[in-house]
N, C-alpha and C positions, 0 to 999 in steps of 0.2 A: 647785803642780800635783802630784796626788800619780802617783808613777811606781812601776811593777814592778819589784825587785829589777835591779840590772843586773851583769852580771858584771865590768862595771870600771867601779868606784863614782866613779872623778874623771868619765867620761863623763855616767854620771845626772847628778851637780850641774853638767856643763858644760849640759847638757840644762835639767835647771831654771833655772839663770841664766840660761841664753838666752828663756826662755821667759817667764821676768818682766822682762826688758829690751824685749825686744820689745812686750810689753803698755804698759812704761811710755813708751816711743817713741812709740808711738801715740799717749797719752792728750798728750804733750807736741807730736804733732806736730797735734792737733786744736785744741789753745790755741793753735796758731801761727795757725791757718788760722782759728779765730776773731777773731783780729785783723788778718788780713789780710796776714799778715808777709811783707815781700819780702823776697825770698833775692837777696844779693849778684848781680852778674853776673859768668857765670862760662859759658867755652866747655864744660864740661862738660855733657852734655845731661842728668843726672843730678840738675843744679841748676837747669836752666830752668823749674822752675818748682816748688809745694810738692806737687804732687798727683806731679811727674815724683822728687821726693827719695822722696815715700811710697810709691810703685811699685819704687823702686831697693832701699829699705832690705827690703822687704817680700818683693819677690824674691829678693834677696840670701839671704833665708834659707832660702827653696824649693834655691836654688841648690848650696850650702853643704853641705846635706843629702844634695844628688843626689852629689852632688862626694866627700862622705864616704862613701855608701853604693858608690860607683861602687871607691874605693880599695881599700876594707876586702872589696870583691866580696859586698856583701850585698844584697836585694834592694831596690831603691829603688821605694820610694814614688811613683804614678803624682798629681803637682801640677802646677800651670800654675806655669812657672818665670819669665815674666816679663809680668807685670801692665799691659795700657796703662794710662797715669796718666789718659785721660781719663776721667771719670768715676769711676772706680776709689776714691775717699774714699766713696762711698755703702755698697761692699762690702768694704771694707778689713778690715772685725772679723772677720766672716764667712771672708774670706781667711786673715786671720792666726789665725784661732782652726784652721782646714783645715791650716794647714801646720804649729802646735803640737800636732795630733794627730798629723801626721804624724811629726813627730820622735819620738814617745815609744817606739813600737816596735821599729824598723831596728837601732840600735844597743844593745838590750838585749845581746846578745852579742858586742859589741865588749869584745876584751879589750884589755890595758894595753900588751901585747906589739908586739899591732900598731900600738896609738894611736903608739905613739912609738919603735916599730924603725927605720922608716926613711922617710924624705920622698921624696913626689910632689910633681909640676910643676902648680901649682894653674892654672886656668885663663887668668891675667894675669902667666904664665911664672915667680911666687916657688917655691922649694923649700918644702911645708910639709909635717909629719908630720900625719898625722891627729889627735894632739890640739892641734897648734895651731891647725888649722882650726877643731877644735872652742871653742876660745879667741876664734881671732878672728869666731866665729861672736856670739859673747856680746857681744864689745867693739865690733861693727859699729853697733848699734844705739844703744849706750849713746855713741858719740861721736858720733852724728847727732841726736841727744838735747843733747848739750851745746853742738853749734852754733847749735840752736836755741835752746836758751835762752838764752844767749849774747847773739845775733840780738834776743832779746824782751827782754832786759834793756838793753838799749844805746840811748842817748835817740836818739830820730828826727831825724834829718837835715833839713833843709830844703831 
Protein backbone atom coordinates (compact mmCIF):
# COMPACT_ATOMS: atom_id res chain seq x y z
CA UNK A 1 0.00 0.00 0.00
CA UNK A 2 1.83 2.95 -1.11
CA UNK A 3 1.32 5.84 1.75
CA UNK A 4 2.14 9.64 2.13
CA UNK A 5 5.13 10.57 3.95
CA UNK A 6 4.08 10.35 7.55
CA UNK A 7 5.73 12.39 10.25
CA UNK A 8 6.36 9.26 12.59
CA UNK A 9 7.67 6.86 10.14
CA UNK A 10 7.06 3.66 12.90
CA UNK A 11 3.31 4.81 12.60
CA UNK A 12 3.29 4.46 8.52
CA UNK A 13 4.88 0.81 8.72
CA UNK A 14 2.41 0.13 11.70
CA UNK A 15 -0.13 1.28 9.16
CA UNK A 16 1.15 -0.87 6.26
CA UNK A 17 1.53 -3.95 8.32
CA UNK A 18 -1.82 -3.58 9.45
CA UNK A 19 -3.08 -3.25 6.25
CA UNK A 20 -1.41 -6.47 4.61
CA UNK A 21 -2.46 -8.58 7.63
CA UNK A 22 -5.77 -7.70 7.45
CA UNK A 23 -5.85 -8.38 3.63
CA UNK A 24 -4.13 -11.74 4.56
CA UNK A 25 -6.88 -12.55 7.30
CA UNK A 26 -9.30 -12.39 4.97
CA UNK A 27 -7.86 -14.28 2.15
CA UNK A 28 -7.16 -17.05 5.12
CA UNK A 29 -10.50 -16.59 6.63
CA UNK A 30 -12.22 -17.25 3.08
CA UNK A 31 -10.26 -20.82 2.87
CA UNK A 32 -11.88 -21.40 6.12
CA UNK A 33 -15.37 -20.69 5.07
CA UNK A 34 -14.67 -22.64 1.94
CA UNK A 35 -14.29 -25.68 3.82
CA UNK A 36 -16.80 -25.12 6.13
CA UNK A 37 -14.61 -24.84 9.17
CA UNK A 38 -16.27 -25.02 12.60
CA UNK A 39 -14.91 -22.92 15.14
CA UNK A 40 -14.50 -24.59 18.43
CA UNK A 41 -17.31 -23.75 20.90
CA UNK A 42 -16.89 -20.98 22.83
CA UNK A 43 -19.26 -18.43 24.95
CA UNK A 44 -17.73 -15.78 23.27
CA UNK A 45 -20.11 -14.32 20.72
CA UNK A 46 -17.10 -13.33 18.68
CA UNK A 47 -16.58 -17.09 18.00
CA UNK A 48 -20.23 -18.21 17.41
CA UNK A 49 -19.78 -18.50 14.31
CA UNK A 50 -17.04 -17.69 11.11
CA UNK A 51 -19.11 -14.83 9.48
CA UNK A 52 -19.41 -13.46 13.68
CA UNK A 53 -15.18 -14.00 13.92
CA UNK A 54 -15.04 -11.94 10.36
CA UNK A 55 -17.25 -9.11 11.51
CA UNK A 56 -15.11 -9.03 14.97
CA UNK A 57 -11.65 -8.96 13.42
CA UNK A 58 -13.07 -6.59 10.66
CA UNK A 59 -14.54 -4.20 13.10
CA UNK A 60 -11.89 -4.46 15.36
CA UNK A 61 -10.03 -2.46 12.93
CA UNK A 62 -12.64 0.32 12.21
CA UNK A 63 -12.60 0.48 15.98
CA UNK A 64 -8.86 0.75 16.70
CA UNK A 65 -8.52 3.55 14.43
CA UNK A 66 -11.58 5.55 15.92
CA UNK A 67 -9.80 4.71 19.35
CA UNK A 68 -6.36 6.17 18.10
CA UNK A 69 -7.80 9.11 16.41
CA UNK A 70 -9.98 9.78 19.42
CA UNK A 71 -6.52 9.75 21.75
CA UNK A 72 -4.11 11.56 19.50
CA UNK A 73 -7.43 14.23 19.24
CA UNK A 74 -7.28 14.01 15.41
CA UNK A 75 -10.15 13.75 13.42
CA UNK A 76 -11.58 10.44 12.99
CA UNK A 77 -12.82 8.94 10.06
CA UNK A 78 -16.61 8.66 9.80
CA UNK A 79 -16.89 4.11 9.22
CA UNK A 80 -19.48 1.75 10.39
CA UNK A 81 -17.61 0.28 13.45
CA UNK A 82 -19.38 -2.87 13.89
CA UNK A 83 -20.36 -5.06 11.01
CA UNK A 84 -23.47 -7.53 11.44
CA UNK A 85 -21.87 -10.98 10.68
CA UNK A 86 -25.09 -11.86 8.91
CA UNK A 87 -24.58 -11.75 5.61
CA UNK A 88 -21.53 -9.52 6.04
CA UNK A 89 -18.76 -12.20 3.97
CA UNK A 90 -20.57 -11.00 0.51
CA UNK A 91 -19.23 -7.23 1.43
CA UNK A 92 -16.34 -7.88 3.70
CA UNK A 93 -13.58 -6.75 0.69
CA UNK A 94 -15.45 -3.90 -0.03
CA UNK A 95 -15.55 -3.14 3.84
CA UNK A 96 -12.17 -3.94 4.57
CA UNK A 97 -10.66 -2.15 1.65
CA UNK A 98 -13.21 1.33 3.17
CA UNK A 99 -11.58 1.04 6.41
CA UNK A 100 -7.73 0.55 4.77
CA UNK A 101 -8.48 3.89 3.18
CA UNK A 102 -9.59 5.07 5.97
CA UNK A 103 -6.46 4.49 8.07
CA UNK A 104 -4.09 5.98 5.56
CA UNK A 105 -4.88 9.54 6.31
CA UNK A 106 -5.73 10.36 10.20
CA UNK A 107 -2.56 9.49 11.50
CA UNK A 108 -0.16 11.14 8.92
CA UNK A 109 0.74 13.48 11.63
CA UNK A 110 0.91 11.45 14.45
CA UNK A 111 4.03 12.12 15.81
CA UNK A 112 6.32 9.63 18.03
CA UNK A 113 6.01 11.92 21.01
CA UNK A 114 2.56 11.36 21.43
CA UNK A 115 2.39 7.54 20.00
CA UNK A 116 4.34 6.73 23.08
CA UNK A 117 4.23 9.76 25.98
CA UNK A 118 1.69 8.28 27.82
CA UNK A 119 -1.11 5.51 27.91
CA UNK A 120 -4.90 5.74 27.65
CA UNK A 121 -7.54 3.35 29.13
CA UNK A 122 -8.48 1.33 25.83
CA UNK A 123 -11.97 0.45 25.62
CA UNK A 124 -11.73 -3.31 27.51
CA UNK A 125 -10.24 -1.04 30.59
CA UNK A 126 -5.93 -2.13 29.53
CA UNK A 127 -3.53 0.98 29.80
CA UNK A 128 -2.26 1.33 26.19
CA UNK A 129 0.00 4.08 24.55
CA UNK A 130 -1.01 4.88 21.23
CA UNK A 131 1.59 3.09 19.59
CA UNK A 132 0.92 -0.05 21.12
CA UNK A 133 -2.65 0.18 19.87
CA UNK A 134 -1.21 0.83 16.86
CA UNK A 135 0.93 -2.76 17.42
CA UNK A 136 -1.86 -4.40 18.68
CA UNK A 137 -3.77 -3.15 15.71
CA UNK A 138 -1.43 -5.28 13.38
CA UNK A 139 -1.14 -8.32 15.65
CA UNK A 140 -5.04 -8.54 15.96
CA UNK A 141 -5.59 -9.95 12.73
CA UNK A 142 -2.47 -11.93 12.17
CA UNK A 143 -3.52 -14.10 15.49
CA UNK A 144 -6.98 -14.80 14.02
CA UNK A 145 -5.20 -15.79 11.00
CA UNK A 146 -3.34 -18.40 12.94
CA UNK A 147 -6.10 -19.82 14.77
CA UNK A 148 -7.56 -20.50 11.81
CA UNK A 149 -5.13 -22.17 10.35
CA UNK A 150 -4.48 -23.88 13.16
CA UNK A 151 -8.24 -24.92 13.03
CA UNK A 152 -7.62 -26.02 8.97
CA UNK A 153 -4.71 -27.94 9.65
CA UNK A 154 -5.81 -30.27 12.67
CA UNK A 155 -7.45 -33.68 11.31
CA UNK A 156 -11.27 -33.72 11.88
CA UNK A 157 -12.72 -35.21 14.68
CA UNK A 158 -15.32 -37.64 14.36
Amino acid sequence: MALDPYEYRGAEALVALHAEHLREFLVTWRRADAQSLKLPTSSNPNYSSREALLAHVMGCAARYLIWICEQAKLPAPTIEERPEPSGFAARAEDYMEGILAAWKLPLRTLTEDLADSRAFMARWGAPYTIDAMLEHAVIHPMRHSYQLEKLMAAPASS
